[in-house]
N, C-alpha and C positions, 0 to 999 in steps of 0.2 A: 487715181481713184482705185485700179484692181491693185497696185500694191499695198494701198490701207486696207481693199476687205481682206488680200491676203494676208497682212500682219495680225488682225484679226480672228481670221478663223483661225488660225497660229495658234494664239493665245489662248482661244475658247476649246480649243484640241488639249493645249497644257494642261489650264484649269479644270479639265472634266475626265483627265488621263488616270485617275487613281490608282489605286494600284492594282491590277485586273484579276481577280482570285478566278482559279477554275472553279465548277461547281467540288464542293467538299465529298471523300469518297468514303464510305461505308465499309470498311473492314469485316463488319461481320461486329464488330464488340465495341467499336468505336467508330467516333469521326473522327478524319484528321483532316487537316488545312493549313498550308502555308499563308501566313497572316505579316503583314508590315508593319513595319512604326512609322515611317515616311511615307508620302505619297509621291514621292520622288527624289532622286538620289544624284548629286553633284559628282562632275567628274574626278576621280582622286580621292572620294569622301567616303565614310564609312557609313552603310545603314544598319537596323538589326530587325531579323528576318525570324521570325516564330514559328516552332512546328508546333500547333494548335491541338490538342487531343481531347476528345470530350469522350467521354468512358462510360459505358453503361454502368446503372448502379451494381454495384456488387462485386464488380470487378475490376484490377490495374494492373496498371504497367510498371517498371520499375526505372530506379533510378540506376547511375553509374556505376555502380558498386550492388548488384542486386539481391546482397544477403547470401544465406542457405541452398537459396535454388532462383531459377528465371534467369531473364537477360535482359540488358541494357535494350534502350530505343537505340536505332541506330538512323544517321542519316548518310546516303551519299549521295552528291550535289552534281548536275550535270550542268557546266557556268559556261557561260560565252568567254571567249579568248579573252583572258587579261584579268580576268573576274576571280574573285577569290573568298571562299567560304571557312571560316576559322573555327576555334570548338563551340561546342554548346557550353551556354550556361546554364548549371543544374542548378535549377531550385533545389531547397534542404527537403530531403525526403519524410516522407514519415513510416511507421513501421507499420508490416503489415502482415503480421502472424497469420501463419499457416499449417495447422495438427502442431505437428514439435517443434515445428521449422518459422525462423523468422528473415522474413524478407524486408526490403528498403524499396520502396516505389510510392508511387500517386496513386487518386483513385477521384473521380468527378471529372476534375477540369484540371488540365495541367497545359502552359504553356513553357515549351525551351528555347528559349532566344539562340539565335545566331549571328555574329556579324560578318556583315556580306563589305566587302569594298568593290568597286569599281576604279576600273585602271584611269588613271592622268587619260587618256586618248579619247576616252568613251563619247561619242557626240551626245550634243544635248539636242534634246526632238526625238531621239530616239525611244524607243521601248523596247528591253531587253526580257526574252524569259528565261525565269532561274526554274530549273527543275531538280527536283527532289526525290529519291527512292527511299522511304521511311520501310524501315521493318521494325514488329514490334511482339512482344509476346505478352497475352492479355489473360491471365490468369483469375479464374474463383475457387472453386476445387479443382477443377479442372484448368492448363491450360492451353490456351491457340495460337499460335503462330501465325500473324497476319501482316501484310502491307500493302503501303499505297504508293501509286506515282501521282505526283503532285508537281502543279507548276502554278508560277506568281509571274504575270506579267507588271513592270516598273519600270517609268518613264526617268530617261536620264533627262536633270533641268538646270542651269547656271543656279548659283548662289545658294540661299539659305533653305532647305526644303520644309515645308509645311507638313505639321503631324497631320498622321491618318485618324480622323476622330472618332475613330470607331476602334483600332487598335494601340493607338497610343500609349494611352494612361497604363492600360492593361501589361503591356512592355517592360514601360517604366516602372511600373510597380515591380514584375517580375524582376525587373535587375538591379532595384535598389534595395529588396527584400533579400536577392541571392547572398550563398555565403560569402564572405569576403574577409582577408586578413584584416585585425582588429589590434595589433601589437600585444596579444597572447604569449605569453610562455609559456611555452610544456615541454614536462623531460616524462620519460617511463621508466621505468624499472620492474623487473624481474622479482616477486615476494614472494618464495616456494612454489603453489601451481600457479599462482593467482598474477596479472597484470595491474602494476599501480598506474595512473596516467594521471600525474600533477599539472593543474593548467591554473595559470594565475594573468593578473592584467586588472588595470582600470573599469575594461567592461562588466568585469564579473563582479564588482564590488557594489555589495547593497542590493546583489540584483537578487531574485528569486530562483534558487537552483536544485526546488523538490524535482522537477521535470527534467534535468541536465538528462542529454542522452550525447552518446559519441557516434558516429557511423564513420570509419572507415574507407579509405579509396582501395585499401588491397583487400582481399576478398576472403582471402588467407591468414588475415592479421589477427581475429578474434574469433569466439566461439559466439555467434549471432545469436540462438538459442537460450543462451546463459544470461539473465540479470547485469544489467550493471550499478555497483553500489556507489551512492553519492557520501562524500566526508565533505562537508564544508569547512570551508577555511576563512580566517578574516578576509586573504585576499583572491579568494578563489574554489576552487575544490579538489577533490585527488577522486579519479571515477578508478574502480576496483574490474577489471575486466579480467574472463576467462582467455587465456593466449590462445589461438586457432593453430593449424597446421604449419603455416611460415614458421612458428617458435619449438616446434617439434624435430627440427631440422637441425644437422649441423652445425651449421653458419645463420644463425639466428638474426632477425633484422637489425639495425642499427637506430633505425630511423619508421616514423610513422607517422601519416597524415589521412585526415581526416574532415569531416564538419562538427562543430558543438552546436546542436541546439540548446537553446535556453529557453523558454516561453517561445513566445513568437518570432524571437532573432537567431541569427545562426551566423556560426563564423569560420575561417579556416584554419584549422589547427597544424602547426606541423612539429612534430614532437623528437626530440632525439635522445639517445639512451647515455641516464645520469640518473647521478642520485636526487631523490627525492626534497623537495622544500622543507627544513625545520618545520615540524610539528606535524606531516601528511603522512599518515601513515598509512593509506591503500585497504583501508582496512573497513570502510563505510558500507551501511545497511545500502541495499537495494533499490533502487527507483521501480517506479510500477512496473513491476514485471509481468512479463504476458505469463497469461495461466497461472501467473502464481495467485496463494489467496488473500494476502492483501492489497496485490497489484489493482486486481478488480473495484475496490472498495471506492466510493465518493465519500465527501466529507457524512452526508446525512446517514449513509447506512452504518461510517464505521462508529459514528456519535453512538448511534443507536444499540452497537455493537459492544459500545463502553459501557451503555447503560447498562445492557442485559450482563455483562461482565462485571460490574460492580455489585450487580444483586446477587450475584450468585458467588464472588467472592466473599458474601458474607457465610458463605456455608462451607467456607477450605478449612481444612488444617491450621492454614496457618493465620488465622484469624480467633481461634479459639481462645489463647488467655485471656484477648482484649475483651472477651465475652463478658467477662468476669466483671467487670468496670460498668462495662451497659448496662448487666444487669441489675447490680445493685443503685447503680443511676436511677435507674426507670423504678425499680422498688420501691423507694425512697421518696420517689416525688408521685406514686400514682394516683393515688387522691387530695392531691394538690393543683386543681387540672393548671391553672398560671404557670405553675412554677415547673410541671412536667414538659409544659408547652416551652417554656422558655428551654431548657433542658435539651429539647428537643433541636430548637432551633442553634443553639450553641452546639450543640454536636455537629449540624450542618454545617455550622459556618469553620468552626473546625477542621472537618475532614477537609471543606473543599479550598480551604486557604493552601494545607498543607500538602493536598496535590495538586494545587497549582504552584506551589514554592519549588517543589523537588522537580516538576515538569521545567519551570523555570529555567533551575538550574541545570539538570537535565541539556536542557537546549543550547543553554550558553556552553556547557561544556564541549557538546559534540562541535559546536561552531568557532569553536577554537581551535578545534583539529583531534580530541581525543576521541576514541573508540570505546565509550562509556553505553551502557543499554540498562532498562528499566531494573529498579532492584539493586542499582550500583550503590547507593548507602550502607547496606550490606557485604561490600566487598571492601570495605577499611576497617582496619584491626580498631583504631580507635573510637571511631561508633561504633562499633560491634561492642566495645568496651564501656563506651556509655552507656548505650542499652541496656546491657546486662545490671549495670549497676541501677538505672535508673529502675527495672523493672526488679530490682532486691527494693530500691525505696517504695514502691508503690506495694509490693505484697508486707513491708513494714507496717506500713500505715494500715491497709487492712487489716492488718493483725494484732493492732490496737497498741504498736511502740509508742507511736507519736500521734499528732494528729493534725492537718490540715485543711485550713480554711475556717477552724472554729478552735477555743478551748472546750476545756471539759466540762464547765460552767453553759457556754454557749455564748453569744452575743447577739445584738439586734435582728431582724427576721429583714430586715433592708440587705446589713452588711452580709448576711447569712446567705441571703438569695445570690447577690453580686458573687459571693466566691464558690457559690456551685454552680454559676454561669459559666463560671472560670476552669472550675473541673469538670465543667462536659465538653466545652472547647478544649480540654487540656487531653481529654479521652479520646475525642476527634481524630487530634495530630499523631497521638501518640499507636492509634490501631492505622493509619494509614503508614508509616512509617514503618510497622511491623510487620503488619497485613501485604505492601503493595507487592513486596519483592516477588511475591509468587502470583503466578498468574494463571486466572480460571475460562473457563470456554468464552469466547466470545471476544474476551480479552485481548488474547494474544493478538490474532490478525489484528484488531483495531488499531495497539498499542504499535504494531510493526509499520501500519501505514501511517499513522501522527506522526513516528520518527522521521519519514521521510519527506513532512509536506512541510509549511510553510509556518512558523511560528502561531500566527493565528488560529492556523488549521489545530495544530497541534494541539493548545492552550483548549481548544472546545472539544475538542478530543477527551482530555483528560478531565474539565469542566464534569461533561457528560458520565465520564467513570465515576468520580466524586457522587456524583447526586446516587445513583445506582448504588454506592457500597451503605450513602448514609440514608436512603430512604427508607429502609426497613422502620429504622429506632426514629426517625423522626417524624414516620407518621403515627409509629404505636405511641407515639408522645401524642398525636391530636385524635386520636380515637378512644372517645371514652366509654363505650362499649369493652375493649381489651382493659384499659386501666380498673375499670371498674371488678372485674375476675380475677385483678392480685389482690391478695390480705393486705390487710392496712397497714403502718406500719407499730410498730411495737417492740417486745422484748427481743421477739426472734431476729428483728436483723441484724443484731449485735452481732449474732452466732452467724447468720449467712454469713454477712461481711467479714469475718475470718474466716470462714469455710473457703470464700474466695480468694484469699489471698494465696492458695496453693499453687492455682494454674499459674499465678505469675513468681511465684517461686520455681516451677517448673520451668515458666519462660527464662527466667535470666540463669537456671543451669543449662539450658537450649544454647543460650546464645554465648557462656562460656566456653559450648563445646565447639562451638562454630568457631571462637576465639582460637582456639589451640589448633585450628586447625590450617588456617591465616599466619598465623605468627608462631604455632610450634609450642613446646611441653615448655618452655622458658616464659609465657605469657601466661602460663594456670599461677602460679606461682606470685605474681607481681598482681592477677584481679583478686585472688583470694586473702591479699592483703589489702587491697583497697577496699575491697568488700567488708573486711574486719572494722577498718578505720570508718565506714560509713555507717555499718549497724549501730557504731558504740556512739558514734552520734546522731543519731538518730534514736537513739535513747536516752543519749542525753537533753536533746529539745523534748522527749518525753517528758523526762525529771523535769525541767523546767516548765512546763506546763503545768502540768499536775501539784508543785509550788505555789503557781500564779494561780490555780484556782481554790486552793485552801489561804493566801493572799499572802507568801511568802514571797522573799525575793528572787529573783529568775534570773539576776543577768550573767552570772557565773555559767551555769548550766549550757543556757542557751546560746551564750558567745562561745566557748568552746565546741559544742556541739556545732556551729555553724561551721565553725572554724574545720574540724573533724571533715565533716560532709563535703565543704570545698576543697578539702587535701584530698578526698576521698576520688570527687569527678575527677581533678586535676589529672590525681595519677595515673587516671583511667583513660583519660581521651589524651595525654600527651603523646607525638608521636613517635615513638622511641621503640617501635616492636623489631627493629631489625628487618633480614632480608628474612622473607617466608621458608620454611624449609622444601623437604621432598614434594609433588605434586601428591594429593592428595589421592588416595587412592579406598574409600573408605567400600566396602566389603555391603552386600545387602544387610547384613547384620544381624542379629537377635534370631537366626535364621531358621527357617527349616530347611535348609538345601545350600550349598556353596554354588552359587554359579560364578564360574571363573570370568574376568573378564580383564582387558587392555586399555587403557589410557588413551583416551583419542586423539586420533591424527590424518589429516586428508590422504597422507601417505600409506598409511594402514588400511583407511577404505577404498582405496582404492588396489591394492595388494590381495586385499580381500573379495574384493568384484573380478580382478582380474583371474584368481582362483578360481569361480563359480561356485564362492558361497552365499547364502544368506546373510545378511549383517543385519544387528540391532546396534541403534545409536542412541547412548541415554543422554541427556542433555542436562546436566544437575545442579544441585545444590547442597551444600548442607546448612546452610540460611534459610531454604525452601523444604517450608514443611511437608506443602505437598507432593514433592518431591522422593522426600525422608517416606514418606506415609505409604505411596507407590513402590517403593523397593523393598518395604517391609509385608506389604498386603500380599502385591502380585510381581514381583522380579526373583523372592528367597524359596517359593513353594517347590516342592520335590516336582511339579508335574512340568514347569519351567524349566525347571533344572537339566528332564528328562527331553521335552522338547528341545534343548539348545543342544543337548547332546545326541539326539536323533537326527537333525539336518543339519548336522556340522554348520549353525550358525554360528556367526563371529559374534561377540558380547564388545562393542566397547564405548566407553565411559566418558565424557566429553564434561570433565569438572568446572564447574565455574565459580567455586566458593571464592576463589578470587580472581581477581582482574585479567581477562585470558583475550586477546585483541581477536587472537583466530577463532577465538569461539566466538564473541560476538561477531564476528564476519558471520561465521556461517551462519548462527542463528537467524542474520539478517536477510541473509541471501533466501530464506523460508519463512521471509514474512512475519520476524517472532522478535520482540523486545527482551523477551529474559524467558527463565525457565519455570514448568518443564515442558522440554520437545521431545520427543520419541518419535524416528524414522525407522523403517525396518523398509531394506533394499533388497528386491529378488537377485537370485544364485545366478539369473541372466542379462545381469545389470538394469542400468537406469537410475529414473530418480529415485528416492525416497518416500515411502508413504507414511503421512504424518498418522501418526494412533492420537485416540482421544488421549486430550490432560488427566482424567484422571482411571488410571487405567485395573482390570480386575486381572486375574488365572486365567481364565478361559479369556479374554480377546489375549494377549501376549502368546498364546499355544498355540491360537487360530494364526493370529500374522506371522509366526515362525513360520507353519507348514505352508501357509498361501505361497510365502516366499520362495521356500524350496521349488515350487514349481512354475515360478516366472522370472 
């Protein structure tokens, strides 16, 4: 009988043996506590054993690798003979910006598992305690230096041990969420200053990688501080990082390992130095960068952002020919309120088809792997070539060569309606395609964070631009109060409607010149034939018209004329412009003042910073009106001129008329889809402060001398 109660009380000793936590100690900033998965541990078997940290709000501790500044948790184990404590596993950190500095830690609740073994010897009935010396550094702005001695008593027991069901799951989670090799590949390379890190695999595919971030186990491996730019790939992505001190060394690394987080998963990366995957070009916009300004932006602000950017590119430069087309649009139908309305609403449907087609494509191309940014239709000689010509046929037809969508006679008030549905939808496409390349306030940042989120994101991104560029003209379409204060129509629109066809005489010499400048003095030559061959058909569907309305035959006229006009686009958009010549180097212009400047390169700005000068970066176009309009108002004035040569600012010129991969990096890296940027960098280095888009004399005089003295 006393050996059954003692097998007994035995048992009831086992089952109630949990695992004995000391009370949890108080650091000052935190709790910590050693925590189980087991409630008891088999001789020879492994347990895993948690250092527990709950962190006041506002403050953390870091991970392995703890960024810019801080230090790792540390544990040392004080184990019973035979016992043995192996590493932690780190959960995947997350960032945790600090003034310039970015750090890698936790922040709330962080648990680090451990695996604890026990020796083949250990008796079972026992209870062993493990003790712990945790030190940790617990940083806000300020940080402290704290630690705990901590001890876990844990009963050694035969066979299978039973989870702790208070700490368990919480374990378990922690170590199937840790990173872990994923059959990843990645190689780096070396791209002028910049770090490519190509990482490809099954996991990455199809998955969401606006959030990709890298962190690093050497400390030295990158510049923490610096963005890292995502390029998607079909089968993976290429993140653009700045090399840290390790790479400034002699004997540069070979090799580098890290974690990738993705969304919520994260994995082990270990990377070694090779060339890059077909199609990765290192060369990818920015993921949310701290402090940068379109890092900050959610979907709603930056929508909101497209809007006020689309309204207000209706007031750029480079929006002005298409003016021309609205206007006589809305003229023409103002006391018609139906057919204005309708007018109206075609114009919407217009713009926002054709900025969701170019985002489209836009998207697919980046996600192939190219280093393409807003405004990139404008960097092929042969649209550029279409354009031009297409914008010679539309100041035709104002000008009364030919005519479309009606004869001279007229037809039905149905078919009539139907094809100026047609030409406000066709006015839509055609000011978005012209209009988008340049970008107005509000714009930029939005457009630079849609580059880097998620298709969908992006698509209501541009969505939201759309409605903002077309809402002006589509609501003076439902206001009949404004229709009502234009003249009716009559004799005089004849005469507007040629008056108008100048601006876009002007646009397609705009975009000649942008032509020659893409493809070289060898490309004037070859549009201004195509243009010849397009006029003279284009008066000859004249002739034919004007025929068919005194009731003569037309098919002569009009079949060559067709014929003409299609030899005319052909020659225009086929792609035969050769290699582009010299880098473009175009001069303020028309000027009042030379200000000399240099061809941009990361090497020169940096050349320049290391001198203790000022620098101005112009970020350009000759595509971009507003651009053009900026260096003719306020970059050519003599008091410019006199500033740049007062604080031996640097002047240099970062062209993007055509396709430049380092320029769109950098654009990227500052939050911006296309131009124009303006950075001016103080004589004492740092970053760049971005000037407004569209800039006058005095702020460029004022940001010279700021510069000089910081």
């Amino acid at each position: 009988m006393m050996r059954l109660l003692a097998k007994l009380l035995a048992a009831f000793t086992l089952v109630w043996a949990l695992p004995a936590v000391a009370q949890p100690v108080d650091t000052g900033h935190l709790v910590a506590e050693l925590v189980a998965r087991d409630q008891s541990i088999a001789p020879g078997a492994t347990t895993y054993v948690a250092l527990r940290q709950k962190i006041d709000k506002g403050w953390h501790t870091y991970w392995r690798n703890s960024g810019d500044s801080g230090e790792a948790t540390r544990i040392a184990w004080s184990l019973p003979s035979g016992w043995t404590a192996g590493e932690i596993v780190w959960p995947a950190p997350t960032r945790q910006p600090t003034g310039p500095l970015m750090n890698y830690g936790y922040k709330d609740e962080v648990l680090l598992p451990v695996p604890i073994t026990a020796p083949a010897t250990a008796k079972p009935g026992e209870t062993v305690t493990l003790k712990a010396q945790a030190t940790f550094l617990v940083c806000e702005e300020i940080c402290v230096p704290e630690d705990a001695e901590l001890t876990l008593s844990l009963p050694v027991a035969e066979g299978l041990a039973e989870p702790n069901p208070e700490w368990s799951g919480l374990i378990a989670k922690t170590l199937a969420n840790a990173p872990a090799p994923a059959g990843l590949n990645a190689v780096f390379a070396k791209q002028g200053p910049m770090l490519a890190l190509a990482i490809t695999g099954e996991a990455l595919k199809g998955a969401d990688l606006s959030d990709a971030y890298f962190f690093p186990f050497d400390s030295t491996a990158i510049d923490h501080a610096k963005p890292q730019g995502i390029e998607r790939g079909p089968d993976g992505l290429t993140l653009t990082l700045t090399p840290g001190y390790a790479f400034q060394q002699p004997q540069t690394p070979t090799a580098m390992a890290g974690v990738l987080t993705v969304g919520d998963k994260s994995y082990e990366v270990s990377a070694a130095e090779g060339a890059l995957p077909a199609g990765a070009s290192g060369l990818g916009p920015p993921a949310k960068a701290s402090g940068g300004a379109s890092g900050s932006l959610g979907l709603p602000l930056a929508a909101a952002f497209a809007f006020l950017g689309g309204l207000i590119l209706n007031l750029m430069p480079c929006v002005f020919p298409i003016l021309a087309m609205k206007a006589a649009s809305l003229a023409g139908h103002a006391h018609e309120r139906k057919a204005a309305q309708g007018q109206g609403l075609a114009f919407l449907v217009g713009v926002l088809a054709t900025f969701l087609a170019l985002a489209l494509v836009l998207i697919a191309v980046r996600a192939g792997g190219a280093a393409v940014g807003w405004g990139f239709q404008l960097q092929s000689p042969p649209v550029v070539a279409g354009l031009a010509l297409l914008m010679l046929a539309v100041a035709l037809n104002l000008s009364g060569v030919f005519e479309v969508g009606s004869s001279l006679q007229g037809v039905g008030t149905g078919l009539a309606g139907k094809r100026g549905l047609a030409g406000a939808f066709f006015t839509g496409a055609l000011a978005v395609v012209v209009a988008a390349p340049c970008t107005a306030p509000f714009m930029a940042p939005a457009l630079g964070w849609a580059l880097t989120q998620s298709a969908p994101a992006a698509l209501t991104v541009f969505l939201a631009l759309g409605l903002g560029f077309a809402a002006p003209f589509a609501l003076a379409a439902f206001t009949p109060g404004l229709l009502a204060r234009l003249p009716k129509p009559g004799p005089w629109m004849d005469g507007f409607k040629k008056l108008l066809a100048f601006p876009m005489y002007g646009a397609a010499a705009w975009l000649v010149w942008v032509l020659t400048l893409q493809a070289g003095d060898t490309a004037l030559a070859r549009i201004f034939m195509a243009a010849i061959v397009l006029a003279l058909g284009a008066w000859l569907l004249g002739v034919a018209q004007r025929r068919h309305a005194s009731g003569a035959s037309v098919v002569a006229p009009a079949a060559v004329g067709g014929v003409l006009a299609l030899a005319a686009a052909l020659a225009a958009v086929w792609p035969n412009y050769g290699e582009p010549g010299a880098a473009v180097a175009s001069s303020g212009g028309g000027g009042k003042a030379d200000v000399p400047y240099e061809a941009y390169s990361p090497e020169k700005l940096a050349a320049a910073q290391a001198a203790g000068k000022p620098v101005f970066v112009n970020f350009t176009a000759a595509w971009c009106v507003t651009c053009q309009v900026n260096e003719r108002v306020a970059l050519t004035s003599q008091a410019v001129a006199d500033a740049f040569k007062d604080t031996g600012a640097v002047y240099l010129k970062a062209d993007w008329t055509r396709k430049d991969a380092a320029i769109e990096a950098e654009l990227a890296k500052h939050g911006r889809a296309g131009v124009p940027l303006y950075l001016v960098y103080g004589a004492k280095g740092g970053e760049g402060v971005i000037l407004p888009q569209i800039l006058t004399e005095g702020l460029v005089v004022r940001a010279l001398k700021d510069a000089q003295g910081r």
